[in-house]
C-alpha positions in Angstrom: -27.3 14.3 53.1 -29.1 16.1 55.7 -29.3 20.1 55.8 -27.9 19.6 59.7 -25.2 17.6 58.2 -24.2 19.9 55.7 -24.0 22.5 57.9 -21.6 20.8 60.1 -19.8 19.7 57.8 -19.3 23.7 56.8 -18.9 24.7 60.1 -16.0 21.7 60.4 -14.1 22.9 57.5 -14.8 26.7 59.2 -13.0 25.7 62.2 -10.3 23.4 60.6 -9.5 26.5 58.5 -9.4 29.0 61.2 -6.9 26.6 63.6 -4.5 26.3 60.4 -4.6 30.6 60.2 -3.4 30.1 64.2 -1.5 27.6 63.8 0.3 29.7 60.9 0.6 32.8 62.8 1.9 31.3 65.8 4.4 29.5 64.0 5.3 32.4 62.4 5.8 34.7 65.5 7.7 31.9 67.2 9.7 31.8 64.1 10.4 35.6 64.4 11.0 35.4 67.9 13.4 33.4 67.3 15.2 35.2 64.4 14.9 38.5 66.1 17.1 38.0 69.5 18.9 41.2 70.7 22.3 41.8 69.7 25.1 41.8 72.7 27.7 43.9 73.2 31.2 43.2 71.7 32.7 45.5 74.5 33.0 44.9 77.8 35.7 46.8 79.1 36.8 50.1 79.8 33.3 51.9 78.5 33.2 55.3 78.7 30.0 57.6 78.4 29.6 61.1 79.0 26.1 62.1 79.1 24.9 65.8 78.4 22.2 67.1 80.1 20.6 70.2 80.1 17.1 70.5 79.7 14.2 70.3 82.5 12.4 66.8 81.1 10.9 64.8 83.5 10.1 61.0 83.5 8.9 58.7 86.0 9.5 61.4 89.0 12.9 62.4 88.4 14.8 64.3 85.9 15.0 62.9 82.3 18.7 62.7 82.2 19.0 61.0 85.1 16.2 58.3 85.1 18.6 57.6 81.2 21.5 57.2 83.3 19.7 54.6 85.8 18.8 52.9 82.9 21.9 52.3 81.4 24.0 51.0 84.6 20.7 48.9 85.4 21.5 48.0 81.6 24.9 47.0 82.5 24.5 45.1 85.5 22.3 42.6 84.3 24.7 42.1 81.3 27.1 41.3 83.6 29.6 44.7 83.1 31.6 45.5 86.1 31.5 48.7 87.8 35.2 48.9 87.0 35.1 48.4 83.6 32.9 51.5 82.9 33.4 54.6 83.6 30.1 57.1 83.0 29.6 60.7 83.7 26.8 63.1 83.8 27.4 66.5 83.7 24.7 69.1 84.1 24.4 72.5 82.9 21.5 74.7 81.6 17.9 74.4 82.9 18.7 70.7 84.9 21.4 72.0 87.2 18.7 73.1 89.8 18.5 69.2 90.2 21.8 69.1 91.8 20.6 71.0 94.5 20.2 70.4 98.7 16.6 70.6 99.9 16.2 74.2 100.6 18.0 75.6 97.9 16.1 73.8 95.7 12.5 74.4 97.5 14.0 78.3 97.1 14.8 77.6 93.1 11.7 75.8 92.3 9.3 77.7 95.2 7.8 74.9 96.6 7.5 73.1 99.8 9.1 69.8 99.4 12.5 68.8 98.7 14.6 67.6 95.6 13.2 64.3 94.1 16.2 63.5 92.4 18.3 63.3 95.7 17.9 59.7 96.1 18.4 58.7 92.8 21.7 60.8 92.6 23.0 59.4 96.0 22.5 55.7 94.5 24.5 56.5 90.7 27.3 57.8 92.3 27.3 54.6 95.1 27.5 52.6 91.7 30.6 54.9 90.3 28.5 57.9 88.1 30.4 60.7 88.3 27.5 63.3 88.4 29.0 66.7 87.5 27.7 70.1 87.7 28.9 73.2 85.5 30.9 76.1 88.1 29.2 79.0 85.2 25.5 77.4 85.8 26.5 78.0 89.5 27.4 81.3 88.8 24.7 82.3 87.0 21.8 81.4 89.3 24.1 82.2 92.8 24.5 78.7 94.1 27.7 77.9 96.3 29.0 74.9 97.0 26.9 74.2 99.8 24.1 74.6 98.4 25.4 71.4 96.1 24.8 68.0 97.1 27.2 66.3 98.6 27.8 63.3 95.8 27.7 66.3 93.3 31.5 67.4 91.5 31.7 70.8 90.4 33.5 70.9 87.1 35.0 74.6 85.4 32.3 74.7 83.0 30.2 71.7 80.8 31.5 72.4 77.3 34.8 72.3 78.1 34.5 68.9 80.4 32.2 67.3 77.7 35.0 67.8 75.1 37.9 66.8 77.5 36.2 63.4 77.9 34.7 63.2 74.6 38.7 63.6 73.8 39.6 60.5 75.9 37.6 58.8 73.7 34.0 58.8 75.9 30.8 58.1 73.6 28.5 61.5 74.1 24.7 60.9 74.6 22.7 64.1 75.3 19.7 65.4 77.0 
């Protein structure tokens, strides 16, 4: 046999060993892909969630908390659960309740020139039922009224006190 022979006939059994590894390992992710499907939700009425949120995080633009909540009605919707069989609310307190403010209140809280960034994204969870909430002693303590609240906002008598009310109507409690 040939030395140029022999070395294809290496190089063949090379290359017929390296398609059976793929061949192997793409069997085996498919294999896993297949044994590793999400699990769905046994509930799919009357959810309640209260979320917690209190601390200044940022993600993608907007407060922490908030962006969270998007998620999880986004979540939701494309698992087909109703707007009326869930019932979510987000009270702030703490460091985050300067996100509940108007425009020039906030520019004033924050000292800067433009407006809230989490206006918009406020407006459009409580158009898809959110109850966003706002603690009356966070109010207090940074001398914001009312007005300076936005609109969509609910001011509730303090955020301990309406997390455990809910948590007592039997609302799951995620925090942030």
């Amino acid at each position: 046999m040939s030395r140029n022979a022999k070395v294809a006939g290496t190089m063949y059994k090379v290359c017929f060993c390296w398609i059976l590894v793929g061949l192997a390992v793409h069997c085996g992710v498919a294999y896993a892909q297949e044994e590793r499907r999400p699990i769905g939700l046994s509930v799919g009425k009357d959810i309640r969630v209260v979320y917690q949120i209190k601390d200044d995080d940022w993600k993608g633009g907007i407060g922490r908390g908030l962006h969270y909540v998007q998620k999880l009605v986004g979540a939701y919707n494309s698992l087909g659960v109703a707007e009326g069989d869930r019932s979510i609310h987000a009270v702030f307190h703490g460091s985050a309740g300067y996100w509940m403010l108007k425009d020039k209140p906030y520019r004033e809280h924050k000292a800067t020139t433009t407006g809230n960034p989490n206006k918009q994204v406020i407006e459009e969870l409580a158009k898809s039922g959110v109850s966003i909430e706002l603690c009356a002693q966070t109010m207090k303590n940074h001398g914001w009224t009312a007005g300076d609240i936005l609109p969509e906002v609910k001011i509730v008598v303090g955020a301990y006190p309406r997390i455990i009310d809910l948590q007592m109507q039997g609302y799951a409690y995620i925090r942030f």
